[in-house]
N, CA, C and O atoms as CSV, one atom per row, in Angstrom:
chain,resi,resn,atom,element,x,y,z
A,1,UNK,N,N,171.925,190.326,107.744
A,1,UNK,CA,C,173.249,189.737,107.786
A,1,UNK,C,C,173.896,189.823,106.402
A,1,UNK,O,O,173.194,190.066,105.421
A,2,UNK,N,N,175.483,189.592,106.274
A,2,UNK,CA,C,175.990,189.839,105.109
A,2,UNK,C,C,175.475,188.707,104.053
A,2,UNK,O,O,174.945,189.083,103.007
A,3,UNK,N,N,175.627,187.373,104.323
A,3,UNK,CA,C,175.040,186.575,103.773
A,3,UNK,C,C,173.784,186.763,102.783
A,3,UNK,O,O,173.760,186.789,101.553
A,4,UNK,N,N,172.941,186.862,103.555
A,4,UNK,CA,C,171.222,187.578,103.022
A,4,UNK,C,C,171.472,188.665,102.140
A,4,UNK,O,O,170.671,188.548,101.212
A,5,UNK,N,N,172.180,189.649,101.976
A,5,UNK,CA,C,172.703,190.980,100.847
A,5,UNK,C,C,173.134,190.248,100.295
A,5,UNK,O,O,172.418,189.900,99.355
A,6,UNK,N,N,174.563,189.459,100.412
A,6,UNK,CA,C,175.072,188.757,98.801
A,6,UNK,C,C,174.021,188.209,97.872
A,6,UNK,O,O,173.795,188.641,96.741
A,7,UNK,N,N,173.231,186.933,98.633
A,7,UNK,CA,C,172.068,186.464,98.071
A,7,UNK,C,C,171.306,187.164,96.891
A,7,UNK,O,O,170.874,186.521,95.935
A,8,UNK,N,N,171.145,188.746,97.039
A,8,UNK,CA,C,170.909,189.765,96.506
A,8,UNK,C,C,171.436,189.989,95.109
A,8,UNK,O,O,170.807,190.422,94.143
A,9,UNK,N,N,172.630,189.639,95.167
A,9,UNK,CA,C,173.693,189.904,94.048
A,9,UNK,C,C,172.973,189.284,92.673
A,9,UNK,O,O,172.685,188.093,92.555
A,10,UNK,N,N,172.719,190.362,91.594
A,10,UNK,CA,C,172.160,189.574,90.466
A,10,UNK,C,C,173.281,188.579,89.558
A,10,UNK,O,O,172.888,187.686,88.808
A,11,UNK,N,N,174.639,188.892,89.763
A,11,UNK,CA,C,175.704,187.948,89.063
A,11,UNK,C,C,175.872,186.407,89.844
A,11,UNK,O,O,176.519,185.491,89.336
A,12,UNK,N,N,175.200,186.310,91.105
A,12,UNK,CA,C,175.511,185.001,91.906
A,12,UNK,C,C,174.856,183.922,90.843
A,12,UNK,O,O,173.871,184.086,90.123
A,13,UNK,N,N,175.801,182.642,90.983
A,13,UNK,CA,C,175.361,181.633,90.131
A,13,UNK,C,C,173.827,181.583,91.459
A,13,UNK,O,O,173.792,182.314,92.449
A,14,UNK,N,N,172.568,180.390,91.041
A,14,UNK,CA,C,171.536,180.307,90.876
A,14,UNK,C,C,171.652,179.857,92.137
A,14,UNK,O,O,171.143,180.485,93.065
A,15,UNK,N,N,172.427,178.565,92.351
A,15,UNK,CA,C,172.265,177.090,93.878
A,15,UNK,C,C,172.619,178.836,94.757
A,15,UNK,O,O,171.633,179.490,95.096
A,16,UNK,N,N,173.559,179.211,94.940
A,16,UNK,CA,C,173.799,180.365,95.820
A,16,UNK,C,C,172.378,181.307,96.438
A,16,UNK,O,O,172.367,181.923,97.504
A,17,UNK,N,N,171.218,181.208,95.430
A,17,UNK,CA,C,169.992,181.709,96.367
A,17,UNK,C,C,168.957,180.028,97.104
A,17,UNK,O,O,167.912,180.071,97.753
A,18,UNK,N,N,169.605,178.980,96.756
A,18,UNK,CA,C,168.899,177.929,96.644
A,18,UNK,C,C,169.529,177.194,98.509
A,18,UNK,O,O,168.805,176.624,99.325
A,19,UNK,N,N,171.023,177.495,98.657
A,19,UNK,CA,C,171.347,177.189,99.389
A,19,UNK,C,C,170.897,177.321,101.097
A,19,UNK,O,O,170.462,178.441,101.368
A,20,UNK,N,N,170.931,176.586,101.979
A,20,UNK,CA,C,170.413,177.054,103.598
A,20,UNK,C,C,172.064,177.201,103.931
A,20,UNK,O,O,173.010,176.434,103.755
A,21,UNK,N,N,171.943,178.614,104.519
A,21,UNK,CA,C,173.554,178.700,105.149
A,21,UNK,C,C,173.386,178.481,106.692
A,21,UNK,O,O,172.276,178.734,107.161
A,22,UNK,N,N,174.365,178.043,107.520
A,22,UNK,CA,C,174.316,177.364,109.099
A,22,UNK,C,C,175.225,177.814,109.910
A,22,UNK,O,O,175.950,178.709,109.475
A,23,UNK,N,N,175.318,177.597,110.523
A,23,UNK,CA,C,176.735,177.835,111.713
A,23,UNK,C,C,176.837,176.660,112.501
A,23,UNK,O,O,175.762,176.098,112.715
A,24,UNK,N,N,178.193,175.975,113.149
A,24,UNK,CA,C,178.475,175.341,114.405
A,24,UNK,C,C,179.786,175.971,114.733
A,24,UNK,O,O,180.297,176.789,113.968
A,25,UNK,N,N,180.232,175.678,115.634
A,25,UNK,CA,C,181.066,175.275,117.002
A,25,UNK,C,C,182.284,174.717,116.647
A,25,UNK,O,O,182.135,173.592,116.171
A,26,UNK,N,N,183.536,175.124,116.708
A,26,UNK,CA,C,184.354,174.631,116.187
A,26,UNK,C,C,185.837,175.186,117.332
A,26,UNK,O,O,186.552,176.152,117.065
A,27,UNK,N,N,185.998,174.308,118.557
A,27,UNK,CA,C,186.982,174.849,119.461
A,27,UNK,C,C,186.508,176.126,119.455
A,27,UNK,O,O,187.256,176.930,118.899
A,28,UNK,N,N,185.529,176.541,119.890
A,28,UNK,CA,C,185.197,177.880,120.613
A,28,UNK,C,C,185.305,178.840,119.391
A,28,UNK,O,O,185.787,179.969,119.478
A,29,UNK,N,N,184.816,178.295,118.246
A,29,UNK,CA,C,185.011,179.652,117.192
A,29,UNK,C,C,183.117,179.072,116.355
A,29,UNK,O,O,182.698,177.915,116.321
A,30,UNK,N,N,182.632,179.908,115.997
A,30,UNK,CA,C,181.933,179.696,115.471
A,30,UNK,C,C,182.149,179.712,113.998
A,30,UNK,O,O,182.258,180.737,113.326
A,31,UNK,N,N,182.200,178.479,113.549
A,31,UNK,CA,C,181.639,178.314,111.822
A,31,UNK,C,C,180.884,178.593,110.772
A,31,UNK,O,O,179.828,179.062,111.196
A,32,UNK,N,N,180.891,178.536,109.444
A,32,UNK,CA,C,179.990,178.931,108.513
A,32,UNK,C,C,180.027,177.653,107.353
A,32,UNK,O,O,181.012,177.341,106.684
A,33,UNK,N,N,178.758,177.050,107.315
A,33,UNK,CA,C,178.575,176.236,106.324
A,33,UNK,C,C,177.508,176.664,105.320
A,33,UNK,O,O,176.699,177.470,105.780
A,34,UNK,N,N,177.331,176.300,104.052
A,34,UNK,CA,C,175.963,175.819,103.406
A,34,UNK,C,C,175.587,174.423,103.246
A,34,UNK,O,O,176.385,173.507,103.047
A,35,UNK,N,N,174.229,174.307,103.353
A,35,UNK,CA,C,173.701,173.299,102.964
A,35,UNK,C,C,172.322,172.669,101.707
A,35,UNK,O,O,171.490,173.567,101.577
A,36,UNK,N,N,172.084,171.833,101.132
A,36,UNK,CA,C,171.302,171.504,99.829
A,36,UNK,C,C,171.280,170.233,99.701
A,36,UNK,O,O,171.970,169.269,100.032
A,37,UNK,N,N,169.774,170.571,98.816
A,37,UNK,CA,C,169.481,169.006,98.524
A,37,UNK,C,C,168.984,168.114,99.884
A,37,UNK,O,O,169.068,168.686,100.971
A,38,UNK,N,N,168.546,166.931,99.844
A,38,UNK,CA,C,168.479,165.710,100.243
A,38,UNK,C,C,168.895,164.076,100.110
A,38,UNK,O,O,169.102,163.543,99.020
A,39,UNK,N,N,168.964,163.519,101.141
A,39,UNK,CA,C,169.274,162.301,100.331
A,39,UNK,C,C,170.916,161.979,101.669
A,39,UNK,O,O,171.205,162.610,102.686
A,40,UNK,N,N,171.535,160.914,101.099
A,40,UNK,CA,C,173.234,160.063,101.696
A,40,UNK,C,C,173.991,161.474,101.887
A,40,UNK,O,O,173.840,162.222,100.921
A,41,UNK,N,N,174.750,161.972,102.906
A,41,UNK,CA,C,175.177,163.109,103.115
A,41,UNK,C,C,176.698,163.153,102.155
A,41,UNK,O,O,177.236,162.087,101.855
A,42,UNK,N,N,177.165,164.190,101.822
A,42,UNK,CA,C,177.624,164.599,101.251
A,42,UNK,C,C,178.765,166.037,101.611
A,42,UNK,O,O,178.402,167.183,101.346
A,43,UNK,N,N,179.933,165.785,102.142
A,43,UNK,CA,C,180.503,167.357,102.747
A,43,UNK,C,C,181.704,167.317,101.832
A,43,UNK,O,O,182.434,166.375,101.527
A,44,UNK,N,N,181.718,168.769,101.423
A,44,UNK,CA,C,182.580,169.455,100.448
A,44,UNK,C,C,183.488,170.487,101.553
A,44,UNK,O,O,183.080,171.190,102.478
A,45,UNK,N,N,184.570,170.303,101.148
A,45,UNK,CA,C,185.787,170.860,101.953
A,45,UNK,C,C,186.711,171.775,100.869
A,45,UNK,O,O,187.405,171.246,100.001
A,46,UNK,N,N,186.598,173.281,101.070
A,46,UNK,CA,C,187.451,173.889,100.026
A,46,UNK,C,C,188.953,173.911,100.509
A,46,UNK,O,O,189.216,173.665,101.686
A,47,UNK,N,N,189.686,174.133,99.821
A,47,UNK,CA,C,191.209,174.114,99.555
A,47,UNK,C,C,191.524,175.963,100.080
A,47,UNK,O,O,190.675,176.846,100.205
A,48,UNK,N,N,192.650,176.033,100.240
A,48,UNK,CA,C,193.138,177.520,100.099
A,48,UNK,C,C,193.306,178.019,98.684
A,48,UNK,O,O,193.586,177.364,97.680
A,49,UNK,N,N,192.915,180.227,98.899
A,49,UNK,CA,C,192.411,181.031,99.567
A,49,UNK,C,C,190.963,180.862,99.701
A,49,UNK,O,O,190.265,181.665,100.320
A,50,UNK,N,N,190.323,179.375,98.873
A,50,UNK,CA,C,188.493,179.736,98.494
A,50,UNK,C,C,187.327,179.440,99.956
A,50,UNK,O,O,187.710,178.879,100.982
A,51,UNK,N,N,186.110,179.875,99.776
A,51,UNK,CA,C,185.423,179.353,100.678
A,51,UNK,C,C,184.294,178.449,99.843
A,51,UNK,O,O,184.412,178.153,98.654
A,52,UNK,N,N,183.184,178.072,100.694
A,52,UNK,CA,C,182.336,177.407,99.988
A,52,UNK,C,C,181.495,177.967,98.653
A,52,UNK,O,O,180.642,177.212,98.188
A,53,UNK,N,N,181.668,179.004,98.152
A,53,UNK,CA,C,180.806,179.232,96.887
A,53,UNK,C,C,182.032,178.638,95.335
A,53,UNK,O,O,181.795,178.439,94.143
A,54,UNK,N,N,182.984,178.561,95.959
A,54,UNK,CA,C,184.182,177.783,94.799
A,54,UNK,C,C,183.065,176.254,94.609
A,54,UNK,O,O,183.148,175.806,93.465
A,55,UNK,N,N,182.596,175.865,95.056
A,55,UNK,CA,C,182.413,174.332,95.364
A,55,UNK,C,C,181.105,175.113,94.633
A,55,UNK,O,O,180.329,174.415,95.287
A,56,UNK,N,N,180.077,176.069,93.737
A,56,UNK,CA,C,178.760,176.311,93.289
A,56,UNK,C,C,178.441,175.270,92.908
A,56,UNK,O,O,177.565,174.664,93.523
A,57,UNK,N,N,179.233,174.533,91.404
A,57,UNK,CA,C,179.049,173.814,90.640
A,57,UNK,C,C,178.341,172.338,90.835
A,57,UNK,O,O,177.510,171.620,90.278
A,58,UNK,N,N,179.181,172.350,91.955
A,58,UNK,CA,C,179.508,170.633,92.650
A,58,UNK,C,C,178.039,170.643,92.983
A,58,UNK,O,O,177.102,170.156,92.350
A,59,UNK,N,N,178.046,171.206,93.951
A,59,UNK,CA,C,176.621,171.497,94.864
A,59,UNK,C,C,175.536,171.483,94.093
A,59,UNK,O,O,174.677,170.658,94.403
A,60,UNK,N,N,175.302,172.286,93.015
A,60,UNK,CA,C,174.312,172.822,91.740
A,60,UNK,C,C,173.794,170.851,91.147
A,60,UNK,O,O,172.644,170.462,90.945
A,61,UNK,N,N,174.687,170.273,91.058
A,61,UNK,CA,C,174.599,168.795,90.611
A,61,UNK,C,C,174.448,168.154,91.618
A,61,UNK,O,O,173.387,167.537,91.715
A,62,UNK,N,N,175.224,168.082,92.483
A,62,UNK,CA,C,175.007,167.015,93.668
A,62,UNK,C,C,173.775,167.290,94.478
A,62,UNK,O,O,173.297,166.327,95.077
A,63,UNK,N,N,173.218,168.393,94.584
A,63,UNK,CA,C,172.086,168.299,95.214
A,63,UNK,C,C,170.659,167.702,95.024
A,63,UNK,O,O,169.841,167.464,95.912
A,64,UNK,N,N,170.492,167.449,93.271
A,64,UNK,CA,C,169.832,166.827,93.052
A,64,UNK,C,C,168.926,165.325,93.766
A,64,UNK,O,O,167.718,165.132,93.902
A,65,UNK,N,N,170.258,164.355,94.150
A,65,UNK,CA,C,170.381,163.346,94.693
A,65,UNK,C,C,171.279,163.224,95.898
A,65,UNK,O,O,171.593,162.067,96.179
A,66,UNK,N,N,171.720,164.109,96.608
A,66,UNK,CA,C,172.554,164.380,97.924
A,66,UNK,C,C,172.081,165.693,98.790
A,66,UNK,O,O,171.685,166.806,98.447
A,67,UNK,N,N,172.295,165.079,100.041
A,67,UNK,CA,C,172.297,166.142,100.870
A,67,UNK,C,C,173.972,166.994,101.042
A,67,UNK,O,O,174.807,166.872,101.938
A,68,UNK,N,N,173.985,167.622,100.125
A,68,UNK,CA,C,175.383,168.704,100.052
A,68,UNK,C,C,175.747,169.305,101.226
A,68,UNK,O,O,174.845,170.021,101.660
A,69,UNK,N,N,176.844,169.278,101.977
A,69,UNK,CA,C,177.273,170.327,102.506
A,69,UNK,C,C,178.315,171.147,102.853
A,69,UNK,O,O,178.995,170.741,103.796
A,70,UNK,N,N,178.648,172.251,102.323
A,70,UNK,CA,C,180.129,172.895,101.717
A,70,UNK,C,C,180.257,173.437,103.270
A,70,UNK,O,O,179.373,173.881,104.003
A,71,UNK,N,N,182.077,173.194,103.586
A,71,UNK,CA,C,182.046,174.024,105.540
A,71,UNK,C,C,183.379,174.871,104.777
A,71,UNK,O,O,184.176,174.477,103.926
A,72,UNK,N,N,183.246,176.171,105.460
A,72,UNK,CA,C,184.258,177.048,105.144
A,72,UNK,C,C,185.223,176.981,106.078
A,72,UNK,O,O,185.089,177.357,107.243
A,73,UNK,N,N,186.373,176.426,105.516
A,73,UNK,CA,C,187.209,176.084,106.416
A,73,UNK,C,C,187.251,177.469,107.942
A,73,UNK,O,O,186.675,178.550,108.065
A,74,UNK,N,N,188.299,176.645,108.916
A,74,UNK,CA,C,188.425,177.890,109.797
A,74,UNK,C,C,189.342,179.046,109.473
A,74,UNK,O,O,190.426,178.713,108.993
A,75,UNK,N,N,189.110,180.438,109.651
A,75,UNK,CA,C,189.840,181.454,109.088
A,75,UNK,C,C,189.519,181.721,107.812
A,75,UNK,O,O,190.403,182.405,107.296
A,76,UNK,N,N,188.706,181.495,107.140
A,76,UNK,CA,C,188.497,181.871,105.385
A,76,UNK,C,C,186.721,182.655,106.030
A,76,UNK,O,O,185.963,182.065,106.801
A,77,UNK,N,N,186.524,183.750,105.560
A,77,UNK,CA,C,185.506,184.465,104.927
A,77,UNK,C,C,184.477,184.610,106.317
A,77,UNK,O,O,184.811,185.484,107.116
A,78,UNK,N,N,183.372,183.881,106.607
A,78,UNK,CA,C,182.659,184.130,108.153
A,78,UNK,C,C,183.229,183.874,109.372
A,78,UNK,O,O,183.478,182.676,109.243
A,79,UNK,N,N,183.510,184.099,110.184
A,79,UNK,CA,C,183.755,184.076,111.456
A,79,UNK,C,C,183.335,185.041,112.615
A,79,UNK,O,O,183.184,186.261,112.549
A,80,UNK,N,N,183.180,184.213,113.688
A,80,UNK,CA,C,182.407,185.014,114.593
A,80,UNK,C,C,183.663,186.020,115.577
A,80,UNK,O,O,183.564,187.140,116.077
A,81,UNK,N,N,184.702,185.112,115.554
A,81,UNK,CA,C,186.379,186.303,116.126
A,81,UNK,C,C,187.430,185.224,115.583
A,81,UNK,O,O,187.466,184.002,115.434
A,82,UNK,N,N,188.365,186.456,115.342
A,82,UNK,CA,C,189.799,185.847,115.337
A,82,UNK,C,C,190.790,185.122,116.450
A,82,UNK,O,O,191.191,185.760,117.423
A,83,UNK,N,N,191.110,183.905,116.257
A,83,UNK,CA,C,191.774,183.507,116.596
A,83,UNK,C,C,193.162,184.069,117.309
A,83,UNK,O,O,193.797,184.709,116.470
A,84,UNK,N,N,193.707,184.039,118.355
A,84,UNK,CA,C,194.792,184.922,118.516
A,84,UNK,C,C,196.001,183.172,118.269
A,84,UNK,O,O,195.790,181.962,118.351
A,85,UNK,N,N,197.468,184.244,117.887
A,85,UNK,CA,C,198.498,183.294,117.009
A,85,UNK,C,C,199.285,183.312,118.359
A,85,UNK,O,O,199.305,184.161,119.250
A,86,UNK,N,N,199.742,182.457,118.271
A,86,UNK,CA,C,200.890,182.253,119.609
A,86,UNK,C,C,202.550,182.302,118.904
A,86,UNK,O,O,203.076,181.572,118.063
A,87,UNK,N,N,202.922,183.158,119.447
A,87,UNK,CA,C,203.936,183.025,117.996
A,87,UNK,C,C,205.578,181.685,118.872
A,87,UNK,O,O,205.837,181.510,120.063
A,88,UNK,N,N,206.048,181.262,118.017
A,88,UNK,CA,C,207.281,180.125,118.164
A,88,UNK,C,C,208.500,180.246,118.188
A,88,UNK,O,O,209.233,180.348,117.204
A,89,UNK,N,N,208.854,180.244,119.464
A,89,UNK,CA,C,210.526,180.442,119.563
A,89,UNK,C,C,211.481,179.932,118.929
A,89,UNK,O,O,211.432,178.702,118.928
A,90,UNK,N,N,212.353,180.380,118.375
A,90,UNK,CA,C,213.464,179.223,117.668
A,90,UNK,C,C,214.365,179.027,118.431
A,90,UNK,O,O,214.858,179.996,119.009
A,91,UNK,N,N,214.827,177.789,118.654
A,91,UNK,CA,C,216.324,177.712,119.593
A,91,UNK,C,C,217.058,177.017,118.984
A,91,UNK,O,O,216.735,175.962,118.438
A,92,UNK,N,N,218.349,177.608,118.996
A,92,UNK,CA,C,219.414,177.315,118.036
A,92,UNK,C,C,220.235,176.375,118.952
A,92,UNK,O,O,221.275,175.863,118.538
């Protein structure tokens, strides 16, 4: 999987080979999270254009004493299909 090759990457910060990556269910789309650490749960939510490796840092510390877990929002970076857009009429 693509995941498992990045892992690969000798420039990836360190938590990035340390991390368990997951999937769920999300209105019929399948998701992509990571997860780290143990401990009071802990979920990290990135902002736009980033996915969960923006959040390395956070994770790299918080995992120490938290169970971390970064979810890539829907539409950013893994997905199992695209969404189709319904597009919006204007009426004047």
């Amino acid at each position: 999987m693509l995941f498992s090759l990045i892992r690969q990457w000798p420039w990836l910060h360190p938590v990035a080979r340390r991390v368990r990556d997951g999937w769920y269910d999300y209105q019929g789309t399948r998701q992509h999270y990571v997860s780290c650490g143990r401990g009071p749960l802990v979920i990290l939510i990135h902002g736009v254009p980033e996915f969960w490796y923006s959040w390395r840092h956070q994770i790299d510390a918080l995992a120490a004493e938290y169970h971390v877990v970064a979810v890539d929002q829907p539409g950013f970076v893994f997905r199992s299909r695209q969404r189709r857009m319904t597009a919006i009429k204007r009426h004047d």
